[in-house]
GUMI-698514 format. One record per residue (C-alpha): residue number from 1; x, y, z. Coordinates in steps of 0.1 Angstrom, whole numbers, plus 5000, padded with zeros to 4 digits. Layout:
<sites>
(NUM, (X, Y, Z))
...
</sites>
This chain:
<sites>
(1, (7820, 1716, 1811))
(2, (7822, 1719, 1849))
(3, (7794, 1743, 1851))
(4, (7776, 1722, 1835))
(5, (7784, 1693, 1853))
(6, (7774, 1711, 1886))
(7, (7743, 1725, 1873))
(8, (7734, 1686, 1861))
(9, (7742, 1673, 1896))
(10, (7722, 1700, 1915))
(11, (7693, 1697, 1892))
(12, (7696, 1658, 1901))
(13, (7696, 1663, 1936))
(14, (7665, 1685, 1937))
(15, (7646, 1657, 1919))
(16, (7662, 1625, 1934))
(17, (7652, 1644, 1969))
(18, (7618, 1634, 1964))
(19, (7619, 1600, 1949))
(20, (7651, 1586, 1967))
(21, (7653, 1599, 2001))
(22, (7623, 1607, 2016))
(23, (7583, 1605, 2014))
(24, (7575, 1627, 1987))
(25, (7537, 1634, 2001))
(26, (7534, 1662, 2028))
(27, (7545, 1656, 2060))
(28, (7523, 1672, 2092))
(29, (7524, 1671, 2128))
(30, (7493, 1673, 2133))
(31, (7480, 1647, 2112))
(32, (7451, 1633, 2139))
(33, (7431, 1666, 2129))
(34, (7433, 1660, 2092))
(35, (7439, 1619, 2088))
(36, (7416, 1621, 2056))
(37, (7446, 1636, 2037))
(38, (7466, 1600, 2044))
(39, (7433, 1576, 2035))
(40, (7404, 1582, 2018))
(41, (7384, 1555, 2034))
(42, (7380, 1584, 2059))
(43, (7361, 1602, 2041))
(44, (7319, 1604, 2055))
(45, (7330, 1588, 2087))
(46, (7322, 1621, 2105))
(47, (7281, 1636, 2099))
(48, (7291, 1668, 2091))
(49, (7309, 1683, 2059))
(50, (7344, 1704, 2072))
(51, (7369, 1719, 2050))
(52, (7406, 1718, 2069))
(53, (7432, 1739, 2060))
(54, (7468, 1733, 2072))
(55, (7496, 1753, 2067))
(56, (7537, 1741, 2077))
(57, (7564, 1761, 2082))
(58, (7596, 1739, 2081))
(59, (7629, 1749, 2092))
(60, (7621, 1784, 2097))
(61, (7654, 1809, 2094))
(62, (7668, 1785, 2065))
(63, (7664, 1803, 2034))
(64, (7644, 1783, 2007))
(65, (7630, 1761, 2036))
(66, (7602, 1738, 2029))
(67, (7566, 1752, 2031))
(68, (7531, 1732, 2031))
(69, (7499, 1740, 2023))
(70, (7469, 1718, 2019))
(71, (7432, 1722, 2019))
(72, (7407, 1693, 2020))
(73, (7373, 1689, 2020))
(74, (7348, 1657, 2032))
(75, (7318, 1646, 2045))
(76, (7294, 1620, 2048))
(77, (7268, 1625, 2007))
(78, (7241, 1602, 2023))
(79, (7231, 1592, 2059))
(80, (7249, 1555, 2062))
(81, (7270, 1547, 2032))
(82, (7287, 1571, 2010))
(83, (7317, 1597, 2017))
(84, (7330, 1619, 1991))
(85, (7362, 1643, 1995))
(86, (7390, 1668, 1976))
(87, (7420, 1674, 1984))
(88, (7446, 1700, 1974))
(89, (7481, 1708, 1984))
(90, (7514, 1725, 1974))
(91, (7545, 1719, 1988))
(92, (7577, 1742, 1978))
(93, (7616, 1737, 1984))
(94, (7635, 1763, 1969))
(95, (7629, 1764, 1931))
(96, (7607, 1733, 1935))
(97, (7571, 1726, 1941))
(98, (7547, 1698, 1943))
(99, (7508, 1706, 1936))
(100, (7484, 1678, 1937))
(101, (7445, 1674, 1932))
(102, (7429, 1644, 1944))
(103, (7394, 1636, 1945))
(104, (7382, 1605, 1966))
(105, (7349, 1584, 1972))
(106, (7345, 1557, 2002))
(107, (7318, 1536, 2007))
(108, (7312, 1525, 2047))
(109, (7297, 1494, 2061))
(110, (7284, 1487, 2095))
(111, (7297, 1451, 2112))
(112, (7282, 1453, 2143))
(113, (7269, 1474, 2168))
(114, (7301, 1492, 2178))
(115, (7324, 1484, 2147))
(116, (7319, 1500, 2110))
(117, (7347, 1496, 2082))
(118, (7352, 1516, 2051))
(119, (7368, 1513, 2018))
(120, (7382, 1545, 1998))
(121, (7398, 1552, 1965))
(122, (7412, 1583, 1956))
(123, (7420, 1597, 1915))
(124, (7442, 1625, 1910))
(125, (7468, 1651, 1892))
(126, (7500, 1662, 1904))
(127, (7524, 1688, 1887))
(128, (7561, 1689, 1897))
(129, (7579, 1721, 1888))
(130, (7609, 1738, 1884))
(131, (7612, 1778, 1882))
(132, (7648, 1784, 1866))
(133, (7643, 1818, 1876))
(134, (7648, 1810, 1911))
(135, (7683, 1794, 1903))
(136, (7716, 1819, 1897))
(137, (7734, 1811, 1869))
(138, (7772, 1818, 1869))
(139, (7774, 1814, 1832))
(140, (7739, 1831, 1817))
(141, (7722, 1802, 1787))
(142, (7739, 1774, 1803))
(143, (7720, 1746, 1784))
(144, (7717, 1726, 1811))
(145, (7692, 1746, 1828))
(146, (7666, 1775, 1813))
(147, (7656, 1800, 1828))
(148, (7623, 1787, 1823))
(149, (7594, 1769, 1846))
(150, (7596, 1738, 1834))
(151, (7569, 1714, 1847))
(152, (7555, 1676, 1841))
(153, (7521, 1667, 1854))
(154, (7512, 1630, 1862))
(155, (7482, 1609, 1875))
(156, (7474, 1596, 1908))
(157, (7458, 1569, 1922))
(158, (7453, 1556, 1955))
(159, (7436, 1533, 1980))
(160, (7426, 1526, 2020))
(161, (7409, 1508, 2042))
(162, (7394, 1519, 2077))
(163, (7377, 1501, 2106))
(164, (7364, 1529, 2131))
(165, (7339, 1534, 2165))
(166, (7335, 1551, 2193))
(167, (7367, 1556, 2205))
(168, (7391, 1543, 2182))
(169, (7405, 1537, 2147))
(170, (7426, 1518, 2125))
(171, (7433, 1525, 2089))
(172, (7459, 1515, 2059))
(173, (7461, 1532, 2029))
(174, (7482, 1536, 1997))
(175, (7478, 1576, 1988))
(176, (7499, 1571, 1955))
(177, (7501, 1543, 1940))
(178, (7513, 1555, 1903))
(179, (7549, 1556, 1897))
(180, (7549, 1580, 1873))
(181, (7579, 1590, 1855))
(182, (7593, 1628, 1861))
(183, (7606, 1635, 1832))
(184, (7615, 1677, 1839))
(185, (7639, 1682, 1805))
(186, (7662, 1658, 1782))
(187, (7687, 1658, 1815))
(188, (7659, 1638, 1834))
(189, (7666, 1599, 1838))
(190, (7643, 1571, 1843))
(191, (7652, 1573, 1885))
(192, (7628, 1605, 1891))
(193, (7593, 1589, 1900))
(194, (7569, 1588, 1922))
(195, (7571, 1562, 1949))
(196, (7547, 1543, 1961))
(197, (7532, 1553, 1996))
(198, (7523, 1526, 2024))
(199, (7506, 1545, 2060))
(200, (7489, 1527, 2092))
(201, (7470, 1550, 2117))
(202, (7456, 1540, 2149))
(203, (7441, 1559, 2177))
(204, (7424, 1552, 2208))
(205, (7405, 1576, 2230))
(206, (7402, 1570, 2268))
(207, (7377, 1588, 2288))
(208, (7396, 1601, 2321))
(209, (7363, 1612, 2335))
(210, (7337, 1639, 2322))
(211, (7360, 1666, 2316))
(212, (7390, 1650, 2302))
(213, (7400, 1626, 2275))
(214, (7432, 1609, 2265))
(215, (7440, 1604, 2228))
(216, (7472, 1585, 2223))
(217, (7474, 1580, 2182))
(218, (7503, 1565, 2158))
(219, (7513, 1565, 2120))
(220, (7536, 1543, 2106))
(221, (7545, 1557, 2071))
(222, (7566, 1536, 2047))
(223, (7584, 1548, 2014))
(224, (7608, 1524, 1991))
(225, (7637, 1526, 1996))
(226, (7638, 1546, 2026))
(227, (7636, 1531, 2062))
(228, (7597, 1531, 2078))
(229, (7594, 1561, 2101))
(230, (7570, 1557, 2134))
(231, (7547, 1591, 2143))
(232, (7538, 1588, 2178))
(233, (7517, 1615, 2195))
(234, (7492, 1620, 2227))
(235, (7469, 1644, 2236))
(236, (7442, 1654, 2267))
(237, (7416, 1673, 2254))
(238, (7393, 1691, 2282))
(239, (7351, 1696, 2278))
(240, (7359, 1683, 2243))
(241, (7369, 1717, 2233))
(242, (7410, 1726, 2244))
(243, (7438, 1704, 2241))
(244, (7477, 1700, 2248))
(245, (7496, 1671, 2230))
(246, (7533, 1661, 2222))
(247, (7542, 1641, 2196))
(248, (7578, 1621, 2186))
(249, (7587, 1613, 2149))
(250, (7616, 1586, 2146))
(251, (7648, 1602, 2136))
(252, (7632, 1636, 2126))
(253, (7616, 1660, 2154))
(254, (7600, 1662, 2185))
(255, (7570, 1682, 2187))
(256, (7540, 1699, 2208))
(257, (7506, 1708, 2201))
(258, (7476, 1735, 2212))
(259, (7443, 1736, 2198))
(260, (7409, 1751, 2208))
(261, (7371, 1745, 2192))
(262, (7346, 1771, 2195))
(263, (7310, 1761, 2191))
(264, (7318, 1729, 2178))
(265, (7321, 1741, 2141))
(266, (7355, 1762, 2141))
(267, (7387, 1743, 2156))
(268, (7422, 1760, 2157))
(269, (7453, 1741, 2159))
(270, (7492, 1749, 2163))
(271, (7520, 1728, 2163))
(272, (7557, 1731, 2170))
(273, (7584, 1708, 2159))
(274, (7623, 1710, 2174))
(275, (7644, 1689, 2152))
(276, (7667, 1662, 2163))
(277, (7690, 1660, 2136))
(278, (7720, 1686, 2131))
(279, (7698, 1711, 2112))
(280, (7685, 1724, 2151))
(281, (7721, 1746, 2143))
(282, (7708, 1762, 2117))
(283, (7665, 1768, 2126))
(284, (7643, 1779, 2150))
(285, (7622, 1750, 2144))
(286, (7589, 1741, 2126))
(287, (7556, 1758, 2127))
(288, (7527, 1742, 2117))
(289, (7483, 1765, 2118))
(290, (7455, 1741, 2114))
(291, (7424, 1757, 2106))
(292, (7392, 1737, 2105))
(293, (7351, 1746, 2097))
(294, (7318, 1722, 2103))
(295, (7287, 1731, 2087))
(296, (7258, 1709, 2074))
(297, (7257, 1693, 2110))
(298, (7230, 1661, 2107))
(299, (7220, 1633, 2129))
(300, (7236, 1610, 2103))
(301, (7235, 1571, 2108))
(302, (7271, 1569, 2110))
(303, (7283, 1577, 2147))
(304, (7314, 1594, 2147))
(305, (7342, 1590, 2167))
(306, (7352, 1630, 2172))
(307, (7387, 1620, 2167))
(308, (7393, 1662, 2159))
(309, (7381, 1672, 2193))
</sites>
């Protein structure tokens, strides 16, 4: 009966992680490249079509370490209203792992001459697995856990808003919405959902002179029942094409980034987080490759405001 008691409360941890402690969406530092993947009012603000790909590393030398991967897609379907985008991700912790498939539409309005809002709503799938396989068994056909993946998929739904310019941005959005029930195996209890997401973003960009720009930018994310956490980052970007940043994330990491643009259609990103929390012991830290790729360039109605350059 012990066994299985342990097995019961590990299991329980590995679930409860995601619904009681922490956000349960990916986390990544550099988020100002990729902000569609937090609100899909964003979507079409830009007149171009890009795919992003971003790929996190977290904790690297802990075995079983968190690892991220998302790839999104968006752009602007007609010249002044319309956005459409996807996005897809999996995120794996030891024996678990998160996929999720969203698909979002935004329509955008101009309000004057330097402001234009947007509205977004974003419909999805997410599967939340188990592989028993990865999990060592002192006593072999303990029946608290197979051998088995075991896996529950649920739906998604979720909503922003976004006001935008030139030079600056802010946005709120509700990325999941559904509090979906994770019910794994018979051992499950009502207390594994999903949680219900809360993000603001703001960014301003200040033009230093004709070589340089300053982009200070923010995210407050909120998560019941877990405290709100503050993302604060900066970074100069030189003939709109290199940049340096550093970024601060309340109670979690401090971080720096690097990123270069070639020909305005191909962007490169890397980011490194040092942790502040005891787990800096036990890692060499956090790394994080953006990739991004333009295409379908158009003199569309909506003027951008560039905020990946």
């Amino acid at each position: 009966m012990s066994k299985l008691k342990y097995i019961l409360v590990t299991l329980s941890l590995l679930l409860s992680f995601f619904s009681m402690q922490a956000q349960q969406l990916p986390q990544y530092s550099q988020y100002m490249l990729n902000d569609f993947s937090m609100n899909p009012a964003i979507a079409g603000t830009q007149p171009y079509f890009e795919v992003k790909s971003d790929n996190r590393y977290q904790w690297v030398g802990i075995t079983d370490a968190p690892r991220t991967y998302m790839l999104t897609f968006d752009g602007s379907l007609t010249d002044k209203h319309i956005g459409i985008g996807a996005y897809l991700y999996s995120d794996i912790t030891g024996p678990t792992r998160r996929t999720g498939f969203d698909v979002s539409y935004s329509y955008h309005m101009k309000i004057t001459s330097w402001l234009n809002a947007s509205l977004g709503l974003t419909t999805g799938i997410l599967q939340f697995a188990v592989d028993g396989q990865e999990i060592a068994l002192n006593e072999p056909g303990d029946p608290a856990l197979t051998t088995n993946l075991e896996s529950v998929f649920v739906p998604n739904i979720g909503f922003g808003g976004y006001l935008y310019g030139d030079n600056f941005y802010l946005g709120v959005s509700a990325p999941q919405l559904v509090e979906s029930q994770l019910k794994l195996t018979s051992f499950s209890d009502a207390q594994n959902i999903l949680a219900t997401h809360m993000y603001v973003t703001a960014g301003y960009k200040f033009n230093i002179n004709s070589d340089f720009t300053l982009e200070p930018t923010t995210v407050l994310k909120y998560v019941l029942p877990a405290p709100p956490q503050l993302d604060i980052s900066a970074k100069v970007t030189y003939l709109k094409k290199i940049w340096v940043g550093v970024g601060y994330r309340t109670e979690d990491a401090v971080y720096a980034l690097i990123g270069y643009t070639y020909q305005d259609n191909l962007t490169f990103g890397y980011s490194y987080d040092y942790s502040l929390s005891d787990i800096r012991n036990y890692s060499f830290g956090t790394n994080e490759i953006f990739i991004g790729i333009r295409f379908n360039r158009s003199a569309a109605a909506i003027k951008p405001a560039d905020k990946a350059q």
